[in-house]
DRENMAR-967804 format. One record per residue (C-alpha): x, y, z. Coordinates in nm, 3 decimals, padded with zeros to 5 digits. Example, Ala and Ser with C-alpha at 12.3 -4.5 7.8 and 13.67 -1.06 7.14 Angstrom:
BEGIN
{xx = 01.230, yy = -00.450, zz = 00.780}
{xx = 01.367, yy = -00.106, zz = 00.714}
***
This chain:
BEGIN
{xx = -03.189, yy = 01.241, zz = 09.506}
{xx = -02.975, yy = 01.021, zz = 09.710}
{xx = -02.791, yy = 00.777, zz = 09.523}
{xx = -02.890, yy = 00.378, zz = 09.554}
{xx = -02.582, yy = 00.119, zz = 09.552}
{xx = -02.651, yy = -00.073, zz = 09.279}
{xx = -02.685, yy = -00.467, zz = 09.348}
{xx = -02.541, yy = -00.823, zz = 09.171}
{xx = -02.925, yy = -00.940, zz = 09.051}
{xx = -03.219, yy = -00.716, zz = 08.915}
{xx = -03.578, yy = -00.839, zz = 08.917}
{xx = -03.769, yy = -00.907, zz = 08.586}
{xx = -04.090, yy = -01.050, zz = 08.482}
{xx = -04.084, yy = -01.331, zz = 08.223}
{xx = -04.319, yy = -01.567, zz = 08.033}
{xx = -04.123, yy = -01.930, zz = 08.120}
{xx = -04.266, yy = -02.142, zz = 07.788}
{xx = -04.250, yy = -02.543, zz = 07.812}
{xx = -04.226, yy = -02.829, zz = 07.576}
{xx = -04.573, yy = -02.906, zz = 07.659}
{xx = -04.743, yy = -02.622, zz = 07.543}
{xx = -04.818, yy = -02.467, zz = 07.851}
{xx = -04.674, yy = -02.081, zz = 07.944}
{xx = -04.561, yy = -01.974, zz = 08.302}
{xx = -04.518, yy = -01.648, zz = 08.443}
{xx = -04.272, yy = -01.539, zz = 08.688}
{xx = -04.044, yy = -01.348, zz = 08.861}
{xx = -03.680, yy = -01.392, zz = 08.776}
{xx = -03.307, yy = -01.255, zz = 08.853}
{xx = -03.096, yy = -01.143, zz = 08.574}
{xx = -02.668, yy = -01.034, zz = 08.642}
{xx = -02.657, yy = -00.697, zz = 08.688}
{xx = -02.464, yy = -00.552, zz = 08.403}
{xx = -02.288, yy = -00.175, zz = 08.445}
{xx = -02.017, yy = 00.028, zz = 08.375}
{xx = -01.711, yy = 00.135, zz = 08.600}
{xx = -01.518, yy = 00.384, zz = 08.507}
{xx = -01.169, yy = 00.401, zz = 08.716}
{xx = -00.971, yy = 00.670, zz = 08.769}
{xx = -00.597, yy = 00.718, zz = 08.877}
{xx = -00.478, yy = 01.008, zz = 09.107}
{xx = -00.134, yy = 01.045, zz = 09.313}
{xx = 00.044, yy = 01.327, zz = 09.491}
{xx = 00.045, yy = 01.611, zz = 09.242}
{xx = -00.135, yy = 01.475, zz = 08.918}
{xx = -00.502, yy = 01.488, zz = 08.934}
{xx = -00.743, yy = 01.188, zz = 08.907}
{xx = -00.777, yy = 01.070, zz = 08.539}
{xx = -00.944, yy = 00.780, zz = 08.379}
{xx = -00.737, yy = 00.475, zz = 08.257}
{xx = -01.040, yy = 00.235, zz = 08.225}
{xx = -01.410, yy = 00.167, zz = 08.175}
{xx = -01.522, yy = -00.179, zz = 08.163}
{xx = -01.886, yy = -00.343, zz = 08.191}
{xx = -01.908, yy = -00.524, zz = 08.504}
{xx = -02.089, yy = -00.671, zz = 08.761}
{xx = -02.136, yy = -00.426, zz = 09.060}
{xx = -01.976, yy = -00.540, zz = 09.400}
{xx = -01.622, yy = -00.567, zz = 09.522}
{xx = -01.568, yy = -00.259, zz = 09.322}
{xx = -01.282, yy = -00.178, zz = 09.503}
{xx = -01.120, yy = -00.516, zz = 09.440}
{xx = -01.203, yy = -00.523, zz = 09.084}
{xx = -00.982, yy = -00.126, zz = 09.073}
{xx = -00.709, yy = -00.262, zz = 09.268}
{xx = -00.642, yy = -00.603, zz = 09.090}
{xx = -00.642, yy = -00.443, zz = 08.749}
{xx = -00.383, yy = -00.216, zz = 08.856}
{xx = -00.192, yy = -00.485, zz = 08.943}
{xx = -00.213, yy = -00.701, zz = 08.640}
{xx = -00.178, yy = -00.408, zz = 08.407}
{xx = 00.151, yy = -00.320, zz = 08.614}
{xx = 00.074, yy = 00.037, zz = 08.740}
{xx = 00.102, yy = -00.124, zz = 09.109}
{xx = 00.308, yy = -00.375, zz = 09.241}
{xx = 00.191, yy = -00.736, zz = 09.277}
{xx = 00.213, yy = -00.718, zz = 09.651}
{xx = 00.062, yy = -00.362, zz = 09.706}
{xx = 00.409, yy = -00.203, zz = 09.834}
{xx = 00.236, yy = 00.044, zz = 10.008}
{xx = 00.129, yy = 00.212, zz = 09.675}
{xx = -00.269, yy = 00.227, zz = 09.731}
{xx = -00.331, yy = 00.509, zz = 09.976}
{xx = -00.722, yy = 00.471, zz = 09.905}
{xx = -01.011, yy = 00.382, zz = 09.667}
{xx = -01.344, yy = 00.527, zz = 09.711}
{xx = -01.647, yy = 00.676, zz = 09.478}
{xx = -01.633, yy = 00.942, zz = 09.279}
{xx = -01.872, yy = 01.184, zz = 09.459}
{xx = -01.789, yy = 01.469, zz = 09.157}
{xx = -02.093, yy = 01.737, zz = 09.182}
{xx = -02.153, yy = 01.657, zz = 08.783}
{xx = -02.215, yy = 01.278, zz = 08.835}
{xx = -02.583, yy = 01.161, zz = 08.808}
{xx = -02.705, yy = 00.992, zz = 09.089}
{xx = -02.690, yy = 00.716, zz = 08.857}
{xx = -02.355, yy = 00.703, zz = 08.806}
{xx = -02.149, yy = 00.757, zz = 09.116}
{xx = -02.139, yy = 00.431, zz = 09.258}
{xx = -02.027, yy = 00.351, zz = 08.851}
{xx = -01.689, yy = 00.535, zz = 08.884}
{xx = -01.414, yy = 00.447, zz = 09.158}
{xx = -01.066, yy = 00.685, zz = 09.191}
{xx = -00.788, yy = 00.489, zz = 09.339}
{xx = -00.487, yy = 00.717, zz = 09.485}
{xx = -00.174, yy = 00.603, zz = 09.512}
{xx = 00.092, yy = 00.737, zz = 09.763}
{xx = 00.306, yy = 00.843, zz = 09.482}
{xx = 00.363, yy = 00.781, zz = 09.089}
{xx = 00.249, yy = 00.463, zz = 08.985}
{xx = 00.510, yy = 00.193, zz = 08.895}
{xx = 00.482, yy = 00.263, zz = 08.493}
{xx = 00.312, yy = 00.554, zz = 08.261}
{xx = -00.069, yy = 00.473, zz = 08.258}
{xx = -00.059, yy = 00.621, zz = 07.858}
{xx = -00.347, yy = 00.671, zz = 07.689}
{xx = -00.539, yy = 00.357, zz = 07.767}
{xx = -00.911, yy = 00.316, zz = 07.745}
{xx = -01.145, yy = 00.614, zz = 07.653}
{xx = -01.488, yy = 00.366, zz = 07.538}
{xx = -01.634, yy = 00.074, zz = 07.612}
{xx = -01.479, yy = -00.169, zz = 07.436}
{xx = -01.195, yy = -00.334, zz = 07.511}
{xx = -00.813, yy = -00.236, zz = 07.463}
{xx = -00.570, yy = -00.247, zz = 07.683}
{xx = -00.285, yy = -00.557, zz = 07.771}
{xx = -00.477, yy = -00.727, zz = 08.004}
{xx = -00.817, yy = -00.769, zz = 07.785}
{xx = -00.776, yy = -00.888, zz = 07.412}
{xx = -00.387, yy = -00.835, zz = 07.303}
{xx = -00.233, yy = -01.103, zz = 07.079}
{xx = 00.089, yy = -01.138, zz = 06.857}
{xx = 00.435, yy = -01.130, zz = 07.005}
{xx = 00.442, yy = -00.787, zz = 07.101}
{xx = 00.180, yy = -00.877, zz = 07.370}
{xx = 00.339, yy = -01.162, zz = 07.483}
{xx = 00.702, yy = -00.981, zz = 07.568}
{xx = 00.488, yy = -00.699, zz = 07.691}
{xx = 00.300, yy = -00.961, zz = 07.933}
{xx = 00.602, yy = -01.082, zz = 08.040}
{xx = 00.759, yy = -00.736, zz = 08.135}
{xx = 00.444, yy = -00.680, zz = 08.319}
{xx = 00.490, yy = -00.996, zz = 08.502}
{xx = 00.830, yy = -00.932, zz = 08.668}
{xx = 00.674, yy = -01.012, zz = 08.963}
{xx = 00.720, yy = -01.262, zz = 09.322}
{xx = 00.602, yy = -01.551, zz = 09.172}
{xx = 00.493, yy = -01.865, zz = 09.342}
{xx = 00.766, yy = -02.083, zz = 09.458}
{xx = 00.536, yy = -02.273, zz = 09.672}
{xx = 00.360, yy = -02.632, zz = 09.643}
{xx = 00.104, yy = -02.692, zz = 09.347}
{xx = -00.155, yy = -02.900, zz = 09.415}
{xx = -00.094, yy = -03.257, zz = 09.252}
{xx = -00.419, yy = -03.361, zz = 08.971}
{xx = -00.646, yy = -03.463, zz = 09.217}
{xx = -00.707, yy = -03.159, zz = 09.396}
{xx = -00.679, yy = -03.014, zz = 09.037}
{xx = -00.951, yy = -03.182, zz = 08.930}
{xx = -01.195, yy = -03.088, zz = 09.266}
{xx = -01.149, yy = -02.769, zz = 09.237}
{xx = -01.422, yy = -02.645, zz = 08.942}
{xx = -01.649, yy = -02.776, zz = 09.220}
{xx = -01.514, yy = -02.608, zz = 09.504}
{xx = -01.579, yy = -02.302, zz = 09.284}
{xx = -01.905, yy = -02.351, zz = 09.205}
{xx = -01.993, yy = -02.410, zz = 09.579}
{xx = -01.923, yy = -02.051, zz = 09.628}
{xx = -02.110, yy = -01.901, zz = 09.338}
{xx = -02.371, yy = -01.753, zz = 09.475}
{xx = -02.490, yy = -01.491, zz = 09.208}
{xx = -02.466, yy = -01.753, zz = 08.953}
{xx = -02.697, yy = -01.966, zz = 09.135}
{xx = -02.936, yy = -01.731, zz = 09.075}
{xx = -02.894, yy = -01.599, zz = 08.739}
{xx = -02.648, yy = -01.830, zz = 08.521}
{xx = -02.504, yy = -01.529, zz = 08.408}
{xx = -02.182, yy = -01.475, zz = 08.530}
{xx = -01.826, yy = -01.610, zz = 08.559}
{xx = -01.640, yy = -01.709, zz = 08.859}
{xx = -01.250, yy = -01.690, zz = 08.956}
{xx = -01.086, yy = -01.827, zz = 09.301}
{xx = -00.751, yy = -01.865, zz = 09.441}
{xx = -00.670, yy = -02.175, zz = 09.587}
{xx = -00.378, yy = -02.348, zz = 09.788}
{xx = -00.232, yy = -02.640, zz = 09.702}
{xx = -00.421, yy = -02.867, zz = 09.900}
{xx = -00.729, yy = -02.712, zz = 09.779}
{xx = -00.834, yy = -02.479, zz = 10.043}
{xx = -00.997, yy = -02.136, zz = 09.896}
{xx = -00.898, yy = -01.830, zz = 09.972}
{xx = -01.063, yy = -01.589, zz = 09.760}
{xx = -01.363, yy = -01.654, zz = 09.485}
{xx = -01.579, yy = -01.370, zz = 09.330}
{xx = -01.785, yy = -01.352, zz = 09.059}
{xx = -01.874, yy = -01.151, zz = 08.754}
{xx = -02.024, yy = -01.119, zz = 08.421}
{xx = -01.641, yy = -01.056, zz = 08.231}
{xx = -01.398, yy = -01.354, zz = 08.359}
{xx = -01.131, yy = -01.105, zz = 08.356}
{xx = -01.342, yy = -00.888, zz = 08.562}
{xx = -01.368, yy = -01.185, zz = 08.844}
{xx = -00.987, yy = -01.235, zz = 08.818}
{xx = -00.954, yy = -00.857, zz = 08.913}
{xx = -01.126, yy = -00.902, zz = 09.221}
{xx = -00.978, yy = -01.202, zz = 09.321}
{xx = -00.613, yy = -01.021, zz = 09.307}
{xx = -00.739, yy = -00.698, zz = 09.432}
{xx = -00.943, yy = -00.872, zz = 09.732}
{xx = -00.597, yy = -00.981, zz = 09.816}
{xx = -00.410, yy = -00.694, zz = 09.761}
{xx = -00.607, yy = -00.446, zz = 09.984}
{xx = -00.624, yy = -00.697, zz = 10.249}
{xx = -00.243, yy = -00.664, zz = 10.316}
{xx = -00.173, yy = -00.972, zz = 10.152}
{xx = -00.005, yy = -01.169, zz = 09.819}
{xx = -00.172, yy = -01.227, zz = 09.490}
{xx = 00.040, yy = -01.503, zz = 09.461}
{xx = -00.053, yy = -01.818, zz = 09.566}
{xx = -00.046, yy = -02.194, zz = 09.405}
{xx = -00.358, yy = -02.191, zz = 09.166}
{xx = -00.580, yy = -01.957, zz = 09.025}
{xx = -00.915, yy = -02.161, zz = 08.902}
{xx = -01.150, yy = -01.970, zz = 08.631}
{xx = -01.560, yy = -02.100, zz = 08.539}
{xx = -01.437, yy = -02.042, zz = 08.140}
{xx = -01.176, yy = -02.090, zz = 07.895}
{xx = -00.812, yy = -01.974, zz = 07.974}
{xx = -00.770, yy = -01.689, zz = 07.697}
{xx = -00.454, yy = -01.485, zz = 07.692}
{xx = -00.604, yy = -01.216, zz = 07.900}
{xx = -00.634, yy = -01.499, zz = 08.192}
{xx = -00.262, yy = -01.595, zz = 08.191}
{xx = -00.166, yy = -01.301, zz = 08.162}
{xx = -00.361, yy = -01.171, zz = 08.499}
{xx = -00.224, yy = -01.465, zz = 08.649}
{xx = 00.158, yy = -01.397, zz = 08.564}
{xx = 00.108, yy = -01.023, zz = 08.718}
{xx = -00.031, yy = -01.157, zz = 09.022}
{xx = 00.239, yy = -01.451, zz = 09.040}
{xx = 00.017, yy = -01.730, zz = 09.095}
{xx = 00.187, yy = -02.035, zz = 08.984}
{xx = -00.075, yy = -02.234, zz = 08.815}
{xx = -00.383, yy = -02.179, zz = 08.653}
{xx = -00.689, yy = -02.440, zz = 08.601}
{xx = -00.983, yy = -02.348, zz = 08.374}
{xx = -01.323, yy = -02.513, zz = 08.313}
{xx = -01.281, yy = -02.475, zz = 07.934}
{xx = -01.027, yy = -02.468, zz = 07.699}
{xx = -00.685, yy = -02.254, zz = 07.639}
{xx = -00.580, yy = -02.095, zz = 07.288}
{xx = -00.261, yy = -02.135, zz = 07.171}
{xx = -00.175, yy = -01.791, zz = 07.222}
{xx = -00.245, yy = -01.861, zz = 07.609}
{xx = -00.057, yy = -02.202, zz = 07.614}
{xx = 00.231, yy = -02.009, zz = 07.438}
{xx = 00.270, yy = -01.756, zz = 07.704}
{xx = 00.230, yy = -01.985, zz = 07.978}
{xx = 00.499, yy = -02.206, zz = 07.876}
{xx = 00.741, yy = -01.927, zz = 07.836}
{xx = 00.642, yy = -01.767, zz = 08.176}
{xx = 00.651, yy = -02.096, zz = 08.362}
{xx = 00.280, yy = -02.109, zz = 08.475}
{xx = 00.155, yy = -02.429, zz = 08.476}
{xx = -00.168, yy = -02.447, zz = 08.249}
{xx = -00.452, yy = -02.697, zz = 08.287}
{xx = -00.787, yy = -02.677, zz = 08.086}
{xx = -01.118, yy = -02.906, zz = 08.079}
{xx = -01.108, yy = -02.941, zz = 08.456}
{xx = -01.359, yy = -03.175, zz = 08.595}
{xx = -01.406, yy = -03.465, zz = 08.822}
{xx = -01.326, yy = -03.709, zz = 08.556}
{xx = -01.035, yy = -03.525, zz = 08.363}
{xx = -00.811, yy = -03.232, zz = 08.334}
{xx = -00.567, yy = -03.159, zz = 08.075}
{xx = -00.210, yy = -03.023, zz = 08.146}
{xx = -00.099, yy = -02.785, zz = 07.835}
{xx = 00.258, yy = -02.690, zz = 08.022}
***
């Protein structure tokens, strides 16, 4: 059976029930939700897993890159290192699963050890729920990276730019399920803006969309639909962006890091305020 690409939105049939009483049925879109498994291979080591995560399925390829690059295996500007990312087309995959599991080569070791670092489904490794001071120093060595030395954009165009985002959300216009992330210059002007149902997920792509296009993950703001956890700055340091504007709030973990990285932090973005944490 020939395999089927699976898609951002899946049909469903629901009973809609109002206030007044009244019941409505209808067709409605819900965020696709699936695994992807990713797998690591380079000249003389076999492919391997180093990460499953539940995502949203599109821009798979972006979403493998980028979290190379913010868990340090790659370089923030590519160098060269991805020789290719396609589907695993292993004869022991369900039809079902092999557009769920994407190997990435590299043209020759990566830039650290990938360890031992994800054999489930939850969530483990530096880039998705780490805390204490260990994490921070290790986010920090991860981030020796080109940062930004670029313009930021000044609190007005701070304060546009959740809508600018939401202009390009398409998938959430039809669920309200999912997350967004873009990269933005300093005047404003987007770049890059994907979607999906894990925020760090939508940060991958952004980076990755970057990095296989031949150009920098680092550019003068990264803007994110939800709160600005840890895992957030710390994709943003490993890319090199140089500030980062979120929707919701930061944690002090978060704030911490980006005031001892430099990144400039601002949280409750909207027309009529934002707040600057560093």
């Amino acid at each position: 059976m020939k395999a089927r690409r699976p898609g951002p939105t899946v049909r469903t049939r629901v009973h809609e029930l109002l206030a007044d009483g009244t019941e409505r049925r209808h067709e409605d879109r819900l965020a696709t939700e699936e695994p992807l498994e990713i797998r690591l291979a380079w000249p003389g080591a076999a492919a391997r897993r180093v990460w499953v995560t539940m995502r949203t399925p599109g821009n798979d390829f972006e979403l493998a890159a980028g979290w190379l690059v913010h868990e340090g295996l790659v370089g923030p500007e590519g160098r060269g290192a991805i020789a290719g990312v396609a589907y695993c087309t292993d004869a022991d995959l369900s039809p079902e699963q092999e557009f769920n599991v994407v190997t990435v080569t590299l043209d020759g070791p990566p830039a650290a050890d990938p360890g031992h670092r994800h054999d489930t489904f939850s969530s483990g490794s530096s880039a998705c729920g780490v805390c204490g001071k260990d994490s921070v120093a290790s986010a920090l060595t991860v981030s020796a990276a080109a940062r930004w030395t670029g313009d930021l954009p000044d609190a007005d165009v701070v304060r546009g730019l959740p809508d600018v985002l939401r202009g390009g959300q398409r998938v959430f216009d039809r669920t309200g399920g999912v997350h967004a992330a873009g990269l933005f210059t300093a005047a404003g002007e987007p770049l890059v803006v994907r979607e999906d149902v894990g925020r760090h997920n939508a940060v991958d792509k952004v980076t990755g969309a970057r990095v296989l296009a031949g150009l920098s993950p680092a550019e003068s703001v990264l803007v994110v639909s939800g709160r600005a956890g840890f895992e957030l700055v710390q994709k943003a340091l490993a890319a090199g962006v140089g500030a980062l504007a979120s929707v919701g709030a930061p944690t002090s973990l978060s704030a911490g890091l980006a005031a001892e990285a430099g990144l400039v932090l601002y949280g409750f973005t909207s027309q009529r305020r934002c707040v600057r944490y560093t």
